[in-house]
N, C-alpha and C positions, 0 to 999 in steps of 0.2 A: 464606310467599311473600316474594321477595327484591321491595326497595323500588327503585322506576324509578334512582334515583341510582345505586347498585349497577352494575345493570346496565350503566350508559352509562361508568360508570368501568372496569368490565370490558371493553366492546369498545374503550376507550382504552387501555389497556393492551396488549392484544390485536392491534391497529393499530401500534403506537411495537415493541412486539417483532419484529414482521412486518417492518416498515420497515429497523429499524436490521439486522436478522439478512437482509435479501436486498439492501443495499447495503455491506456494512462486514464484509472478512475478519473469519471467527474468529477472537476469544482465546484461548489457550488458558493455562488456571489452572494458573500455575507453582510453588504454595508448595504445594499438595499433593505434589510431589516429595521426598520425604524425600531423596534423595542432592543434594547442590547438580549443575546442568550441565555437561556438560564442555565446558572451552573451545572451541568451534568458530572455523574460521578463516574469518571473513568481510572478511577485507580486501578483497576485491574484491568484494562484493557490494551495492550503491545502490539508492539509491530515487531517480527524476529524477521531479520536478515539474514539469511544463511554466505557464507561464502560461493565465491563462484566456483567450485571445482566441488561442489555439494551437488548428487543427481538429485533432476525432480522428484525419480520417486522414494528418495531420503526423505526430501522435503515432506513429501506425501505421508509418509510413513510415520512425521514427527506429527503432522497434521492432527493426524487418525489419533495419535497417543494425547494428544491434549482434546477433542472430544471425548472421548473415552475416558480420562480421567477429571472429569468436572468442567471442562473446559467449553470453549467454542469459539470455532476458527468462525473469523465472520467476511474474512476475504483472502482469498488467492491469488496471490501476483504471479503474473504471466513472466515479462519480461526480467522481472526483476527478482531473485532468489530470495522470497518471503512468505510471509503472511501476517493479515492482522488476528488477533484472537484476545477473546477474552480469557486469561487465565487467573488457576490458583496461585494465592503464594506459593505453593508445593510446586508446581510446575515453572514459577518465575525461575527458583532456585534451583532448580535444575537445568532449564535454559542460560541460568547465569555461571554455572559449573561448567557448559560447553562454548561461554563465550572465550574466543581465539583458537580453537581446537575449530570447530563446524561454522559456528554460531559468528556472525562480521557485528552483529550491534542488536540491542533490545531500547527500543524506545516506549517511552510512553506516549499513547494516541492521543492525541490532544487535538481539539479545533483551531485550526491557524487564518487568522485573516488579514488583509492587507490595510491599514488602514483605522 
């Protein structure tokens, strides 16, 4: 017979996996690749953070203006006020004109691995 502690640490666990795996894209584990990456070309591709006092459907609305102008949002963060997209330079510099006004940080998308 499993003892009460057991248990309550297992639906903790259970909860914290649930959580982080239905808020937080996939990892994916990249040292198991026995060949190293091929360079892919991400110069144009960001991640725009918006400020937190930015409504979603600001965010939305900036979304929609960078497909529409050459672009392509290729994800939508829930929790966290962004998106990644592939942008033009016309569009970087215009996002970089609203970085500290809306905009909290433009990064470049890069593949990160541990290791």
């Amino acid at each position: 017979m499993r003892r009460p502690e057991y248990k309550w640490l297992c639906c903790c666990k259970a909860a914290l996996y649930t959580t982080i795996h239905r808020f937080l894209p996939p990892i994916r584990r990249l040292s198991s690749i026995s060949s190293p990456p091929s360079r892919i070309n991400m110069a144009s591709k960001y991640i725009v953070m918006f400020k937190d006092n930015v409504s979603e459907d600001q965010i939305k609305e900036y979304a929609a203006q960078v497909n529409s102008g050459g672009g392509e949002v290729t994800q939508m963060y829930g929790i966290i006020p962004g998106f990644a997209a592939k942008i033009t330079d016309d569009q970087l510099q215009q996002f970089q004109s609203l970085q500290g006004d809306i905009i909290a940080s433009i990064e470049p998308d890069q593949i990160v691995t541990t290791q």
